[in-house]
GULUM-831252 format. One record per residue (C-alpha): residue number from 0; residue in three letters; x, y, z. Coordinates in pm, 1 decimal, padded with zeros to 6 digits. Layout:
BEGIN
NUM;ALA;X;Y;Z
...
This chain:
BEGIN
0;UNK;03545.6;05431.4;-11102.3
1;UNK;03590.2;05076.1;-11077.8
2;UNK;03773.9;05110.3;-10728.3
3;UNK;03553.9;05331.8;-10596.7
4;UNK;03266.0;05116.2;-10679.0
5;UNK;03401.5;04819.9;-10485.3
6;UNK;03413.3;05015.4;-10180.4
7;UNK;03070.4;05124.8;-10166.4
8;UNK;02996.1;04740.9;-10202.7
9;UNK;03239.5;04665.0;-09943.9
10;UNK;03094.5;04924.0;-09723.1
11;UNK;02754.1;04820.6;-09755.9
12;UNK;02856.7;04446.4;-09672.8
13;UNK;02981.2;04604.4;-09338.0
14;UNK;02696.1;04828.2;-09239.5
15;UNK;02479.8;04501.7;-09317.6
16;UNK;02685.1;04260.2;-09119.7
17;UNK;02702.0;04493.8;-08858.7
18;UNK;02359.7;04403.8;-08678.5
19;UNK;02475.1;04039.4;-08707.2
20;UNK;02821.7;04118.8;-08578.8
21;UNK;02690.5;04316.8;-08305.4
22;UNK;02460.5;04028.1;-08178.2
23;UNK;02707.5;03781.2;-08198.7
24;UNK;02951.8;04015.1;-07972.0
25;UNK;02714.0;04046.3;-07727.6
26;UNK;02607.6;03679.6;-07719.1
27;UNK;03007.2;03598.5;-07599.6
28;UNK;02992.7;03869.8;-07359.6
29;UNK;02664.3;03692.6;-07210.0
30;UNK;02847.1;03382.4;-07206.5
31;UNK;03153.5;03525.0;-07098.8
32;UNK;02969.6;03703.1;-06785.9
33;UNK;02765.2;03383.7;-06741.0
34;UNK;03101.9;03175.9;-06716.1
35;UNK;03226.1;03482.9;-06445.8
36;UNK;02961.3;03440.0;-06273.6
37;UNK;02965.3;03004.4;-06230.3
38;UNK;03308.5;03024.1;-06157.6
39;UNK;03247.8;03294.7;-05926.9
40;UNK;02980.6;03050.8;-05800.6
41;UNK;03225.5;02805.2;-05682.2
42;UNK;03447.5;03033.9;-05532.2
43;UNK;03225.2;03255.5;-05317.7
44;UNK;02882.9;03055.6;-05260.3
45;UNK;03060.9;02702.5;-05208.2
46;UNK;03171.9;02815.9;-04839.3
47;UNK;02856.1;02953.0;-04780.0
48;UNK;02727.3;02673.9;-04801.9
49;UNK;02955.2;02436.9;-04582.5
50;UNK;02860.7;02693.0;-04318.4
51;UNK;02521.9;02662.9;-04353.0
52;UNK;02600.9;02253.5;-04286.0
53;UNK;02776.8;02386.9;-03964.7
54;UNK;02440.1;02531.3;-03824.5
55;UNK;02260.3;02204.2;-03854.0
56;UNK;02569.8;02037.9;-03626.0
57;UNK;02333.0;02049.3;-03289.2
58;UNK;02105.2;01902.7;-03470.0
59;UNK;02266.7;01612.9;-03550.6
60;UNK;02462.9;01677.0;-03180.0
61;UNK;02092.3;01620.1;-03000.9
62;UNK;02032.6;01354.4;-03187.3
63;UNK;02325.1;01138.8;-03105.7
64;UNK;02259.9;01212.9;-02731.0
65;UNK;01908.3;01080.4;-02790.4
66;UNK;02058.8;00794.7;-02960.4
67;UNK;02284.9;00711.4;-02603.0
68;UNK;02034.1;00815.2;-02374.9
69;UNK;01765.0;00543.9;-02596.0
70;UNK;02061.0;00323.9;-02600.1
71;UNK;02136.3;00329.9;-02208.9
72;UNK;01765.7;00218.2;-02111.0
73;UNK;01762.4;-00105.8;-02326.3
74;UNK;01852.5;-00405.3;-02135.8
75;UNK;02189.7;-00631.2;-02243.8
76;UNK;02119.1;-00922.1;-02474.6
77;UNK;02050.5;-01258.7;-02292.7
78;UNK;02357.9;-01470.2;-02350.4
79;UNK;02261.7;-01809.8;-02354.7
80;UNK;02450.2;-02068.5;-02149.3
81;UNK;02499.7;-02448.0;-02277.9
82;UNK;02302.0;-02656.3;-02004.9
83;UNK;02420.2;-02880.8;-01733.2
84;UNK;02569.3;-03259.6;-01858.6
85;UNK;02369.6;-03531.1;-01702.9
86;UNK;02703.2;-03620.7;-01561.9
87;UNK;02896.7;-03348.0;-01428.9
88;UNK;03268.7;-03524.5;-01360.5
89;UNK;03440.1;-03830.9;-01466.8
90;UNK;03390.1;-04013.6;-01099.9
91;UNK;03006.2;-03932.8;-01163.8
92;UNK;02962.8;-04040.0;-01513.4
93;UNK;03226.1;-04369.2;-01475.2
94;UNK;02922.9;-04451.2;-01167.8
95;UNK;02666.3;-04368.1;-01368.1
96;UNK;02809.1;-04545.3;-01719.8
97;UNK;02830.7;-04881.5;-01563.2
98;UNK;02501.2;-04975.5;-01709.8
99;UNK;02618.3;-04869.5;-02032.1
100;UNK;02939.1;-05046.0;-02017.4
101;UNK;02765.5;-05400.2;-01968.4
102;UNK;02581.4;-05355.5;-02239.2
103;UNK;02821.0;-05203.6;-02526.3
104;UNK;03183.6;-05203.4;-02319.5
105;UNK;03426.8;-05020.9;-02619.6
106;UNK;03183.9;-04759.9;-02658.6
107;UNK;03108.2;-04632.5;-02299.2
108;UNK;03483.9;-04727.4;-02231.2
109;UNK;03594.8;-04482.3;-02465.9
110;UNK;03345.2;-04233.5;-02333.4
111;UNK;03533.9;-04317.8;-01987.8
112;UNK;03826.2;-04239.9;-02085.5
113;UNK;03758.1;-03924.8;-02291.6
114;UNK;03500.5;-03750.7;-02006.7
115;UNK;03567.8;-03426.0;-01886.2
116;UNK;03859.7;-03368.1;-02192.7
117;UNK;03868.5;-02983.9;-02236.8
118;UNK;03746.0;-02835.4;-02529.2
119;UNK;03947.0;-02634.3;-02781.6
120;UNK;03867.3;-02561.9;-03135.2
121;UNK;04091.6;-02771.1;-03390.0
122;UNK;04191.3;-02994.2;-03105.6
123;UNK;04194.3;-03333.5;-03183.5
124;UNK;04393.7;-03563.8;-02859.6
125;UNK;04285.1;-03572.1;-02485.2
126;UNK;04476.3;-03237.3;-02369.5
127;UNK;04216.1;-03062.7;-02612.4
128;UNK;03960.6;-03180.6;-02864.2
129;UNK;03667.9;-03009.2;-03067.3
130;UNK;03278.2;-03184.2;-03113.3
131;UNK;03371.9;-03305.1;-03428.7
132;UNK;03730.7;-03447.9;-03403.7
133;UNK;03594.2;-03660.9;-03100.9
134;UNK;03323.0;-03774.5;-03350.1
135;UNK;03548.5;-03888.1;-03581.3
136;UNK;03760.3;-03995.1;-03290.5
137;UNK;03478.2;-04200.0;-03148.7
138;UNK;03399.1;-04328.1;-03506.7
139;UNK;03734.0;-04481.4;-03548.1
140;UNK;03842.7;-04648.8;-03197.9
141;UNK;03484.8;-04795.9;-03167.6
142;UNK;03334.3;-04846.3;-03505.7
143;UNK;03627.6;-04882.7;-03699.2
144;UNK;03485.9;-04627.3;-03955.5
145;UNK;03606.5;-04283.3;-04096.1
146;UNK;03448.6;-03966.2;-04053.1
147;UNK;03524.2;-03636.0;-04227.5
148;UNK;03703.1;-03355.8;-04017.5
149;UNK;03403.6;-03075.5;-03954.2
150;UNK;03031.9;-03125.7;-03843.9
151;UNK;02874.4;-02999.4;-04155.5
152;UNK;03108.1;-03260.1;-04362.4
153;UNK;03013.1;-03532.5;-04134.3
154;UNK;02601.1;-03401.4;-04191.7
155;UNK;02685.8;-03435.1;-04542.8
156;UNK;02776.4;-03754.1;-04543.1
157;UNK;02501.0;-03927.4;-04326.3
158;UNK;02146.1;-04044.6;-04374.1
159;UNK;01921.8;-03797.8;-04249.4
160;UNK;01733.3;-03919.6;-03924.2
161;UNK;01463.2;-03682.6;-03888.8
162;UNK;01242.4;-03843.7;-03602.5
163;UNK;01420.0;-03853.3;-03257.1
164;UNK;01239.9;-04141.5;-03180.1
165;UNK;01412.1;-04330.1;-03492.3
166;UNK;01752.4;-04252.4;-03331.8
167;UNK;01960.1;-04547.0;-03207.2
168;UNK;02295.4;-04569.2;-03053.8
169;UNK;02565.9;-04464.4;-03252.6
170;UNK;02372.6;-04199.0;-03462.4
171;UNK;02552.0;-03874.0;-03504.9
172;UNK;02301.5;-03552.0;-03425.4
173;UNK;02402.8;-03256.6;-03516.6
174;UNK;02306.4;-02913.9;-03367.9
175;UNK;02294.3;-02531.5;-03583.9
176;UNK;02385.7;-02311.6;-03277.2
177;UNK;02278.3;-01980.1;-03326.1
178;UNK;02332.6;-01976.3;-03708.1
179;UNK;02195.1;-02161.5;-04039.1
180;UNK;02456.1;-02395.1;-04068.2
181;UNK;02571.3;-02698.7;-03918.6
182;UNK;02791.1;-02619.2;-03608.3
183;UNK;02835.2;-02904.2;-03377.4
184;UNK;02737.1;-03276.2;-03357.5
185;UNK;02768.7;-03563.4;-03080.4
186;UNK;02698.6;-03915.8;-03078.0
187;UNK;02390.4;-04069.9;-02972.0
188;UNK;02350.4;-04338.8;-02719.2
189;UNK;02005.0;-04406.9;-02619.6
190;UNK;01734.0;-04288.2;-02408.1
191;UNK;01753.3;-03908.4;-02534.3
192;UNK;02134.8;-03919.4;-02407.4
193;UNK;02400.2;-03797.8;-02617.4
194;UNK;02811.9;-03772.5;-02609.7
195;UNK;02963.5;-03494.9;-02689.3
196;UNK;03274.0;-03177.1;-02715.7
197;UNK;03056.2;-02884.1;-02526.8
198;UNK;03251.9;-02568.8;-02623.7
199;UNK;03201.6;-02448.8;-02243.7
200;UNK;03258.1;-02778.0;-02064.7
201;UNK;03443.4;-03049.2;-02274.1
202;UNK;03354.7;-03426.6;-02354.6
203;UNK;03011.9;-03470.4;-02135.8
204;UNK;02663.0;-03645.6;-02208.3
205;UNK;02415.3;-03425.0;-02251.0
206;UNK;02014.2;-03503.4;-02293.5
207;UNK;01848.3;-03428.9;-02637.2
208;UNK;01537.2;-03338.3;-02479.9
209;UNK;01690.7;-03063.1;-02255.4
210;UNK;01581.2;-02659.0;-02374.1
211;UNK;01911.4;-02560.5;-02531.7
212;UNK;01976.2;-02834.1;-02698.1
213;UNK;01640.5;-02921.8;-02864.1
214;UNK;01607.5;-02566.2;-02983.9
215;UNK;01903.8;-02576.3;-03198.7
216;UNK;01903.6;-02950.5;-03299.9
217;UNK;01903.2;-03027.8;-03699.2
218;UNK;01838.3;-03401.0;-03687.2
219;UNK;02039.5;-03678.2;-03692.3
220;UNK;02258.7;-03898.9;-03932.1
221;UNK;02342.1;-04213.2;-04001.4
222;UNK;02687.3;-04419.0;-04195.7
């Protein structure tokens, strides 16, 4: 009796649990065909859609092309050239610095004998020399005074001069070419004259006053 009572109250604990069972089964087998289907997904629909990316190529083909043909209509940039010196060779200039010699010899005799030196960036002796090594050049065979190596050290280390007409000979002025910083300096020597390194044409005197050079001009410094 005993026995066959606790398998009518097993049995009824599995015909109740059944429903539950039942939902639980087919709650995996939703997942389960959920899960088919992502993976599926990735499979089957991924290509799909890199093809659908191939239709838009002519698109982005006609685009381009509109791109060059825009491109071919606008005109090149302007590449601005350094000016003219005042003195365009060393027979002109030694003429021309005779004046100049009278009145301060060591520094217009050094000018003499450093005009028309090419220019080439880190060069510092008279086969090749950059704006600021013949600054610091200049510095030491005439004023007998040091200057530091580049043309934003030798800013740093000046008064600031920020009237042209407060200039006087021997002031550095220094120029920001085409960028923020300090990129080149000379030396000034009076009557809106300056001596410099030109990247394009070597130790010349140039005039402060001329286009280029008063567009990009910082100020000037003094030891």
């Amino acid at each position: 009796m005993l026995s066959a009572a606790i398998f009518a109250t097993a049995t009824l604990s599995f015909a109740q649990d059944a429903p539950r069972n039942s939902r639980i089964a087919s709650a995996e087998t939703s997942v389960e065909a959920s899960e088919s289907r992502f993976i599926e997904g990735i499979s089957f629909e991924a290509p799909l859609k890199r093809s659908n990316t191939t239709t838009t190529a002519p698109a982005n083909n006609t685009r381009t092309t509109a791109k060059k043909t825009k491109s071919n209509n606008i005109r090149p940039e302007f590449v601005e050239d350094e000016p003219a010196p005042s003195f365009k060779d060393k027979n002109t200039a030694k003429t021309n610095l005779a004046e100049g010699i009278k009145r301060s010899p060591v520094l217009y005799g050094f000018i003499q004998d450093w005009y028309g030196t090419p220019y080439r960036m880190g060069g510092t002796t008279k086969k090749s020399i950059d704006c600021s090594a013949f600054t610091r050049q200049l510095f030491s065979d005439v004023y007998g005074k040091s200057l530091d190596r580049t043309a934003a050290m030798q800013f740093m280390m000046t008064r600031r001069i920020f009237d042209k007409e407060d200039l006087k000979e021997g002031d550095l002025v220094f120029f920001s070419i085409k960028t923020k910083r300090i990129s080149h300096v000379g030396v000034y020597l009076g009557g809106g004259k300056f001596v410099h390194a030109s990247s394009s044409r070597g130790v010349i005197i140039s005039e402060l006053d001329q286009a280029y050079w008063s567009r990009y001009y910082s100020g000037g410094g003094r030891l």
